[in-house]
LOVOSE-217107 format. One line per 8 residues: their letters; for each residue x negated, y, z of C-alpha. Coordinates in steps of 0.5 Angstrom, whole numbers, always signed. Layout:
N
A> X/Y/Z; ...
This chain:
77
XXXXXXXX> +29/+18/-3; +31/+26/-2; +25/+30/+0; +20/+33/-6; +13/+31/-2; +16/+24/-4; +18/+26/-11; +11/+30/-12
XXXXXXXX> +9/+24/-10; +12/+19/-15; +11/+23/-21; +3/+24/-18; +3/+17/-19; +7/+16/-26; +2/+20/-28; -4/+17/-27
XXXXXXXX> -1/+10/-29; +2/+14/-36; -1/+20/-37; +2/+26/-39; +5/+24/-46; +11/+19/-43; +18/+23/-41; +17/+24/-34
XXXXXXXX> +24/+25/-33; +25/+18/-35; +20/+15/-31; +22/+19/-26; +29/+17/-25; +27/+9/-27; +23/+8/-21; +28/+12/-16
XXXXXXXX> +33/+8/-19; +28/+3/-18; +27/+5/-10; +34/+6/-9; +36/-1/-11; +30/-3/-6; +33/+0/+1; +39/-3/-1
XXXXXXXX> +37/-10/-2; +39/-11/-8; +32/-12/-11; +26/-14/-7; +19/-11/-8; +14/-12/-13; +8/-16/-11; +2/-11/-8
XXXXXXXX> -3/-12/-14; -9/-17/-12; -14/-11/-10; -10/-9/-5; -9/-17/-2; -16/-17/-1; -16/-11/+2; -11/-13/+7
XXXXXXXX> -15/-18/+11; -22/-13/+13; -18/-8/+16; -19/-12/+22; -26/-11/+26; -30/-16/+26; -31/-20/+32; -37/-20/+36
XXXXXXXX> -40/-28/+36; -46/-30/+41; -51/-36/+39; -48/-43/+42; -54/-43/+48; -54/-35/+49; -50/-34/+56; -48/-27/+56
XXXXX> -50/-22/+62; -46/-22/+68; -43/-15/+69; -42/-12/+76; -37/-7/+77
């Protein structure tokens, strides 16, 4: 957690969970605390909320499916 586009980043995103009314310093230096402890192993991940979840299993596309008695055409080539 050393560069500024991942520092604007987090405090972007600590905005928009707490507004500009919280102390962002404290915000800020709880959730690097909190990213440190993570890439050191000592604390695991929060869990993804259930949105995001959900989300995951339509990245996949979609398989094509014929009907059971439909053959599909023979390519030459």
């Amino acid at each position: 957690m050393s560069t500024a586009t991942e520092r604007y980043k987090i405090i972007q995103n600590i905005i928009a969970q707490k507004g500009i009314d919280c102390d962002l310093f404290v915000e800020l230096a709880r959730t690097e605390a909190m990213i440190n402890s993570i890439e050191q192993g000592k604390m695991i991940p929060p869990p993804l909320p259930p949105e995001l979840n959900a989300n995951q299993g339509t990245l996949e596309t979609p398989q094509e499916t014929l009907p059971t008695n439909e053959i599909p055409p023979i390519q030459n080539g």
